[in-house]
ROTIKOL-71641 format. One line per 5 residues: their letters; for each residue x negated, y, z of N, C-alpha, C. Coordinates in nm, 3 decimals, decimal comma, padded with zeros to 5 digits. Atoms other than C-alpha are relative to their C-alpha. Layout:
# ROTIKOL-71641
a> X Y Z X Y Z X Y Z  ...
//
This chain:
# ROTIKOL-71641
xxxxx> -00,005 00,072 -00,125 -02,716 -02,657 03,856 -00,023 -00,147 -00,029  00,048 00,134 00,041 -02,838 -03,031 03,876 00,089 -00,075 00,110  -00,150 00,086 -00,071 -02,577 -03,271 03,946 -00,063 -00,116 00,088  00,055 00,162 -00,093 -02,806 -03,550 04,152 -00,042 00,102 00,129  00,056 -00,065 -00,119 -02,914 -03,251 04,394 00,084 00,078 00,117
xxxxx> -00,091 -00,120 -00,014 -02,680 -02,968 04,396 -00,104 00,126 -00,013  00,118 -00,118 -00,010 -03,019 -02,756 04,353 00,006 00,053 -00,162  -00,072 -00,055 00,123 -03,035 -02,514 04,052 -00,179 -00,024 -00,108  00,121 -00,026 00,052 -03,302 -02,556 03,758 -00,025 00,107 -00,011  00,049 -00,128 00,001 -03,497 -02,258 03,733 -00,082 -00,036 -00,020
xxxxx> 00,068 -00,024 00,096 -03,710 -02,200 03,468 -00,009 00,174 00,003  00,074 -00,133 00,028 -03,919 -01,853 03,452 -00,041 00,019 -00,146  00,047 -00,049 00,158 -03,946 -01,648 03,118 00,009 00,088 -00,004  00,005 -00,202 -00,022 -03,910 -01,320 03,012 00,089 00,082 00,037  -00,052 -00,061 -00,073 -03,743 -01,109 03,186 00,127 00,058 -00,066
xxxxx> -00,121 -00,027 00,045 -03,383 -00,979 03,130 00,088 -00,077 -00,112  -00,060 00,063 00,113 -03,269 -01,271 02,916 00,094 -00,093 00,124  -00,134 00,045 -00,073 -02,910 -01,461 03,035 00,008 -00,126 -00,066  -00,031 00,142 00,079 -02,856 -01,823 02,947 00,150 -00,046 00,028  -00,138 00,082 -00,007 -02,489 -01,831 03,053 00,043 -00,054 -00,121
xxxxx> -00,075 00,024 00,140 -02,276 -01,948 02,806 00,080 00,078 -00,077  -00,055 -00,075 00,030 -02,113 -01,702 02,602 -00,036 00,127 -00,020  00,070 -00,117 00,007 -02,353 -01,432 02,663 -00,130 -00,049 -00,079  00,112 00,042 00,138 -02,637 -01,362 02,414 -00,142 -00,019 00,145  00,112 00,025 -00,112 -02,988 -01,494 02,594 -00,121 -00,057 -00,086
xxxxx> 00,145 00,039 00,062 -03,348 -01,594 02,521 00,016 -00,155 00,023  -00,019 00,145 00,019 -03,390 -02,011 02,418 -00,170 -00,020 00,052  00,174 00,020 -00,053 -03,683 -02,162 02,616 -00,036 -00,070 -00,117  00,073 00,071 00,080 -03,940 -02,378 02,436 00,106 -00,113 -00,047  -00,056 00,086 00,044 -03,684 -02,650 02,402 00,158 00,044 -00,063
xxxxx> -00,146 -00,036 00,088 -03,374 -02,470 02,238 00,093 00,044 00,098  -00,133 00,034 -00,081 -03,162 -02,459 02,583 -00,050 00,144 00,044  -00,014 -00,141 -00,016 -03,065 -02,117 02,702 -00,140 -00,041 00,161  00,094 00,052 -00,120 -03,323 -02,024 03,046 00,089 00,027 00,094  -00,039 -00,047 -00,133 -03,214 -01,987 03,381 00,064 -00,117 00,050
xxxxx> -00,062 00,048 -00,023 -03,016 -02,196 03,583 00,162 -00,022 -00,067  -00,159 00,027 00,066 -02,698 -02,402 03,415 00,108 -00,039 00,052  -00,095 00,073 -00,026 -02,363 -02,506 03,455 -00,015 -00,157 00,054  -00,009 00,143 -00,008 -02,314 -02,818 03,648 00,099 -00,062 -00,029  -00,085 00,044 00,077 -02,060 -03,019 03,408 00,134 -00,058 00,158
xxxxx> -00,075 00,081 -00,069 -01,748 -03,140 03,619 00,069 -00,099 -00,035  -00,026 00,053 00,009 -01,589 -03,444 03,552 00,166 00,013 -00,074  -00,110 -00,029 00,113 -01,316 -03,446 03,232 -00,002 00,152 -00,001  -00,017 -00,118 00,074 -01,432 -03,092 03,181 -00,115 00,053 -00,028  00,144 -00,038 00,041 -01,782 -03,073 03,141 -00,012 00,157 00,033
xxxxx> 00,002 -00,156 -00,069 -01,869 -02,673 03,134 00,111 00,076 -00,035  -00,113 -00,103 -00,015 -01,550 -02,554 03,044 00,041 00,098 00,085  -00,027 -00,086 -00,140 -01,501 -02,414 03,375 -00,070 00,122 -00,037  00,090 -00,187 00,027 -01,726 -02,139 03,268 00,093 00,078 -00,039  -00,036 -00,116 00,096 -01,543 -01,947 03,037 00,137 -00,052 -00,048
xxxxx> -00,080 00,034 00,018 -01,256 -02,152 03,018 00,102 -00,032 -00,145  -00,025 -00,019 00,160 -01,269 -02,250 02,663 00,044 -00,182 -00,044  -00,011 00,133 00,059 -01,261 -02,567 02,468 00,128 -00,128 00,074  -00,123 00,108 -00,036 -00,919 -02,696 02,556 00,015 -00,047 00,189  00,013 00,013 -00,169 -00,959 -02,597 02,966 00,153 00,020 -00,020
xxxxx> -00,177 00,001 -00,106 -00,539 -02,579 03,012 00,017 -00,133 -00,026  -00,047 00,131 -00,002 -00,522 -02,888 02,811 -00,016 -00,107 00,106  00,056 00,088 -00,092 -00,779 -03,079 03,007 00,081 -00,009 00,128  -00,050 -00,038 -00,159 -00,614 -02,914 03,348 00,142 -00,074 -00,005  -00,111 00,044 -00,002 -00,277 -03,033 03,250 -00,013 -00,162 -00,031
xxxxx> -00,010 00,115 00,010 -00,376 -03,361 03,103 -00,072 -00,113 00,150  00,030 00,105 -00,106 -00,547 -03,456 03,448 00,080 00,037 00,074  -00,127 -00,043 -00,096 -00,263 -03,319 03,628 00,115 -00,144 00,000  -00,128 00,083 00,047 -00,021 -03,573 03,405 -00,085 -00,127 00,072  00,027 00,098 00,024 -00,291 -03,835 03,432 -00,027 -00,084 00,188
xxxxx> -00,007 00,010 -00,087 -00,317 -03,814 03,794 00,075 -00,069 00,090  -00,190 00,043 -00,062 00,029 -03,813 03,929 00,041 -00,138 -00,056  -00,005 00,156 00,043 00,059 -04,136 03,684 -00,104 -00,097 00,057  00,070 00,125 -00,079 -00,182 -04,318 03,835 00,025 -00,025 00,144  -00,089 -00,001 -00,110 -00,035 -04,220 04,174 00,083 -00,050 00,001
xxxxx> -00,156 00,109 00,025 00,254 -04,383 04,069 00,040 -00,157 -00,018  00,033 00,172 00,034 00,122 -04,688 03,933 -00,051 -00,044 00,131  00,049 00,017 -00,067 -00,051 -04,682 04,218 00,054 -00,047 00,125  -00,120 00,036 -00,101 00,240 -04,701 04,458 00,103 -00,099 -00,036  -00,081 00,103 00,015 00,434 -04,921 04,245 -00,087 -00,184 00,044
xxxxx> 00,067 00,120 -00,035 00,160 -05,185 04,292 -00,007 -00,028 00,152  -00,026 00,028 -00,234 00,162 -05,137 04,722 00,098 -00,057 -00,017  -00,129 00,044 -00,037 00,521 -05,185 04,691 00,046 -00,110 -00,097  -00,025 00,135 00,048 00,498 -05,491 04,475 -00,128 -00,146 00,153  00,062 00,083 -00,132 00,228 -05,619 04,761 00,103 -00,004 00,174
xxxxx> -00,128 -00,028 -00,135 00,511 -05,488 05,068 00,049 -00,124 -00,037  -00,097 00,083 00,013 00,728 -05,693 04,906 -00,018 -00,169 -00,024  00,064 00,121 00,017 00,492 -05,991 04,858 -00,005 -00,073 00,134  00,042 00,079 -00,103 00,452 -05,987 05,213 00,135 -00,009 00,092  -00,142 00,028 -00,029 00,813 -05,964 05,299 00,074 -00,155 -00,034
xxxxx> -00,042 00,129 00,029 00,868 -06,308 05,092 -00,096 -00,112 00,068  00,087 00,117 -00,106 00,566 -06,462 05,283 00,066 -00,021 00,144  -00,059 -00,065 -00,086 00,749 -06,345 05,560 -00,102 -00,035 00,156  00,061 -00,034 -00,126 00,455 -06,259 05,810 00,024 00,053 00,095  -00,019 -00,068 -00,114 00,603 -06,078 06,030 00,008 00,098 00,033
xxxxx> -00,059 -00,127 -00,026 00,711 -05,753 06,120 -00,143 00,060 00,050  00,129 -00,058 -00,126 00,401 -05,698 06,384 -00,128 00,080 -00,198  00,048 -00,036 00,063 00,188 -05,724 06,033 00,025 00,095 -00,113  -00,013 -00,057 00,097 00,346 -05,561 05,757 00,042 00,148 00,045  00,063 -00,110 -00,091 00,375 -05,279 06,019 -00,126 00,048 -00,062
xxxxx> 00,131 -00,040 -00,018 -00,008 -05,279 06,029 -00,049 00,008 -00,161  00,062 -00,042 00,161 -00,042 -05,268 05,654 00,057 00,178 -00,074  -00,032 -00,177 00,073 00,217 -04,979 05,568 -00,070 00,128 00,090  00,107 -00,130 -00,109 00,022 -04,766 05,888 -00,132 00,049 -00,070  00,156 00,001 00,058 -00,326 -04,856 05,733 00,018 00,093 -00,147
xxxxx> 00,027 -00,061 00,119 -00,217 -04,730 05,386 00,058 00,145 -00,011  -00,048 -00,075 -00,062 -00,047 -04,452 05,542 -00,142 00,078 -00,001  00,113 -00,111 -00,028 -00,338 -04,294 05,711 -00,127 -00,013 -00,057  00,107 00,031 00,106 -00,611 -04,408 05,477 00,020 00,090 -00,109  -00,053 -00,128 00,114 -00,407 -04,205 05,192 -00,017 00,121 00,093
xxxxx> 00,008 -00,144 -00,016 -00,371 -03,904 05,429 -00,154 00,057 00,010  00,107 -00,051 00,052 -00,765 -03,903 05,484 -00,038 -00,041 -00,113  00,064 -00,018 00,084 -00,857 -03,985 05,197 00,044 00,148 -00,076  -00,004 -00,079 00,031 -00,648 -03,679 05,082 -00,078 00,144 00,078  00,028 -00,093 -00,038 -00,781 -03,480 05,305 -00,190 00,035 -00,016
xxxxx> 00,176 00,014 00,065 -01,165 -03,588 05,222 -00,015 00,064 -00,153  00,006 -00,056 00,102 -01,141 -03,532 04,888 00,075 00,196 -00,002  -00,046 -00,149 -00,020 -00,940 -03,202 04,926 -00,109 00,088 -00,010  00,156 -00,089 -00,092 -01,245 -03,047 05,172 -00,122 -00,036 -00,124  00,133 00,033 00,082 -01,512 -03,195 04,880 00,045 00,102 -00,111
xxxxx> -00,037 -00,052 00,097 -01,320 -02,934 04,629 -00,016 00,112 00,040  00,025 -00,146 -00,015 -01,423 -02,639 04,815 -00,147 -00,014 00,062  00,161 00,057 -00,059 -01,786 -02,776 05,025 -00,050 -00,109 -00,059  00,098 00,137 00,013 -02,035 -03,046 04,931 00,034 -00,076 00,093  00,018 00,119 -00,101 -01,997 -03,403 05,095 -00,087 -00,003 00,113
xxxxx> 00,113 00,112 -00,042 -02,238 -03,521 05,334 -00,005 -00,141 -00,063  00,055 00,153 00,070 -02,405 -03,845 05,137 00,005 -00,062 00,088  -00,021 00,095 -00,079 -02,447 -04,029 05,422 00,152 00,018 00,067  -00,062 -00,025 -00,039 -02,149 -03,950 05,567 00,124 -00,043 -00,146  -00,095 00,065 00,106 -01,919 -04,002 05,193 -00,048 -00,129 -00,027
xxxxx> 00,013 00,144 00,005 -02,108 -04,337 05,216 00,069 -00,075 00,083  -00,097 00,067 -00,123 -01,955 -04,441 05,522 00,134 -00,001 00,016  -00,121 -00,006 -00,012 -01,652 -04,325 05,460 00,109 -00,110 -00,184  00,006 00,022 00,148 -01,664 -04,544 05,087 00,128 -00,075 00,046  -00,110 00,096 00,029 -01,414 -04,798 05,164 00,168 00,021 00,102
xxxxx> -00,132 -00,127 -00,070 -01,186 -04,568 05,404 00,081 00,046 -00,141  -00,003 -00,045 00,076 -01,178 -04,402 05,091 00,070 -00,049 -00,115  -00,061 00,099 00,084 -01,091 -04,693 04,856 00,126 -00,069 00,045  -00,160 00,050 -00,046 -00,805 -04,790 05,079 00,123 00,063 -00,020  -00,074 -00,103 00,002 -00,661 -04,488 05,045 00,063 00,099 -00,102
xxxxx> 00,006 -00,042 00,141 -00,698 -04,406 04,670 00,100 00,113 -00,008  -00,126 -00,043 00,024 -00,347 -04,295 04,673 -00,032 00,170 00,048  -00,004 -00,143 -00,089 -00,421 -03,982 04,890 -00,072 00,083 -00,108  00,172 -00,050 00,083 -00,772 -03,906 04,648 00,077 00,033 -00,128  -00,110 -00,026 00,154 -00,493 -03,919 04,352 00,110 00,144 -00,010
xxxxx> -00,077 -00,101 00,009 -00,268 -03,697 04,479 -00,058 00,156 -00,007  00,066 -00,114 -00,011 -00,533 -03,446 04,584 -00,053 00,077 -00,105  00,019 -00,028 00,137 -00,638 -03,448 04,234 00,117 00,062 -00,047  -00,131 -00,065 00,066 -00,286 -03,370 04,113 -00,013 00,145 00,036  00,004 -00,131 -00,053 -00,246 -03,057 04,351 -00,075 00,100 -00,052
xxxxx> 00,119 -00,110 00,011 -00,601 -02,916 04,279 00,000 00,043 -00,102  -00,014 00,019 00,117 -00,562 -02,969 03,925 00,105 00,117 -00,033  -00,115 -00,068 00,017 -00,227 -02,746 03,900 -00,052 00,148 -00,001  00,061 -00,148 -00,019 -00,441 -02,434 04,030 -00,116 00,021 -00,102  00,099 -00,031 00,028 -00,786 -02,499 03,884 -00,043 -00,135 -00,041
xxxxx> 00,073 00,122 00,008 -01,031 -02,764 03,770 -00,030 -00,046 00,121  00,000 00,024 -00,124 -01,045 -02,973 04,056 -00,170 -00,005 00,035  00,115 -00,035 -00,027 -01,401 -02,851 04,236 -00,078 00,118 -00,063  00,056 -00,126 00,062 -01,436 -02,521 04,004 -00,067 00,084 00,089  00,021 -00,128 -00,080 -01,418 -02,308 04,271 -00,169 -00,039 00,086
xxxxx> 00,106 00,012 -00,067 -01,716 -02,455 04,454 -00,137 00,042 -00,114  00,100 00,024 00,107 -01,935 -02,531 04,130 -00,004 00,177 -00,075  -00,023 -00,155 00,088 -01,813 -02,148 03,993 -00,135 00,137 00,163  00,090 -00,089 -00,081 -01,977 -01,991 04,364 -00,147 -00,062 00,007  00,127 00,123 00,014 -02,245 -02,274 04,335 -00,088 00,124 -00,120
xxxxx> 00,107 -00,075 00,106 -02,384 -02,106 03,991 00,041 00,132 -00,016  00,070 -00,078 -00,027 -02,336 -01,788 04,057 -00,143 00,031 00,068  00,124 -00,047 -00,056 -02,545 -01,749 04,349 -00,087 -00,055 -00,038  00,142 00,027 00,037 -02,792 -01,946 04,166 -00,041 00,099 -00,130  00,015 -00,116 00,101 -02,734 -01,708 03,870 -00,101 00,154 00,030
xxxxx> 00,065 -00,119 -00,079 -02,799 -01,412 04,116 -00,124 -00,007 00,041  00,135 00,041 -00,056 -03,139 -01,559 04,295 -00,067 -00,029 -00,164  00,083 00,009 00,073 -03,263 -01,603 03,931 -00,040 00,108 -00,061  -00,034 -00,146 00,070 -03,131 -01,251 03,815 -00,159 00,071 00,111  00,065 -00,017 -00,136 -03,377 -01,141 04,144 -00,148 -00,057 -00,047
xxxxx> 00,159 00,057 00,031 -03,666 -01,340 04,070 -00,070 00,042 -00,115  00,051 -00,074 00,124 -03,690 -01,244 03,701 00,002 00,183 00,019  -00,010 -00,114 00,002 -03,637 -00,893 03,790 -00,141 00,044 00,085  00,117 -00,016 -00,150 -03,924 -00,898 04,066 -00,148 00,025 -00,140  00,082 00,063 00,063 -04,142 -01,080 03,785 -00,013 00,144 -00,164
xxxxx> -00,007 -00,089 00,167 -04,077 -00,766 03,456 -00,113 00,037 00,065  00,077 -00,091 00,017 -04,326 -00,592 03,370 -00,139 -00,068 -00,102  00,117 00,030 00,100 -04,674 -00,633 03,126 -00,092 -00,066 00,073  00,136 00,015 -00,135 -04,950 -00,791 03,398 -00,146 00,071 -00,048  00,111 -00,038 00,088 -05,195 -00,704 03,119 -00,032 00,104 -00,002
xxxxx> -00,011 -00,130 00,057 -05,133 -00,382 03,135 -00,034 00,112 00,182  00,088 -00,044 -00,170 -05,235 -00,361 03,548 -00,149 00,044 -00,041  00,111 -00,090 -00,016 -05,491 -00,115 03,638 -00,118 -00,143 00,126  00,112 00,122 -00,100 -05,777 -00,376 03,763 -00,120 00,116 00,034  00,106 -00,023 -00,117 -06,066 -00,302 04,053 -00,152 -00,024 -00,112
x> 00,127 00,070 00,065 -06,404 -00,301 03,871 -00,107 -00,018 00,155
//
């Protein structure tokens, strides 16, 4: 799968060969298994496949690393609360700040959440960029949660390359046979 698209490479070769990882398969011209690949996820690269190379660690160490930055993350608001308590602006405002970081964290948790099972809209996660950045806190926690079950976005990227697995399984299967070996029209 190609991570700038979400579309899958597909490369044609000979027929009945598997390029997952872990299974034996034919190496195109350049060494790399054929068919459509893994699209790496972020602190776990293709682990998600096959769940090898230190996938509980990874899962647990962004679990820990998460929730700590959630934390740091809240200790720094509540060193700004309290900044604006000694300025002493005013009730009306520091209202309108704990609201804003309030519901900024809940969507942002809830944006990121929905991006761990569907694709974004691009224009649409553009617009929402600094919603998003207000809200960090929410995007942190959502990480924690997802993290506890799975690599956070497996599940999408795991039905993602199947069905591109399957539509290649399909195409090469269409494609067997000798051509050379067709009965031609004189």
């Amino acid at each position: 799968m190609s991570a700038e698209n979400g579309t899958s490479d597909n490369t044609a070769s000979s027929p009945g060969t598997s390029g997952t990882p872990g299974t034996p398969g034919t190496s195109g011209p350049s060494g790399t298994p054929v068919g459509p690949q893994p699209e790496p996820i972020r602190f776990f690269g293709t682990t998600w496949v096959d769940h090898s190379g230190g996938y509980i660690a990874r899962r647990a160490g962004v679990a820990v690393g998460s929730l700590a930055a959630a934390a740091a993350a809240c200790f720094v608001l509540r060193i700004a609360y309290q900044g604006l308590r000694i300025a002493e602006v005013g009730g009306f405002v520091t209202l309108l700040m704990v609201v804003m970081f309030a519901v900024c964290s809940a969507l942002a948790f809830r944006h990121t959440w929905s991006a761990f099972t569907t694709r974004p809209d691009p224009a649409r996660q553009a617009s929402l960029r600094g919603l998003l950045a207000v809200g960090f806190v929410g995007s942190l926690v959502a990480y924690f949660f997802r993290s506890l079950t799975e690599a956070p976005g497996e599940k999408l990227h795991r039905a993602e390359y199947a069905t591109a697995r399957e539509q290649y399984e399909k195409r090469t299967t269409r494609r067997s046979g000798n051509p050379s070996k067709k009965r031609r029209r004189s």
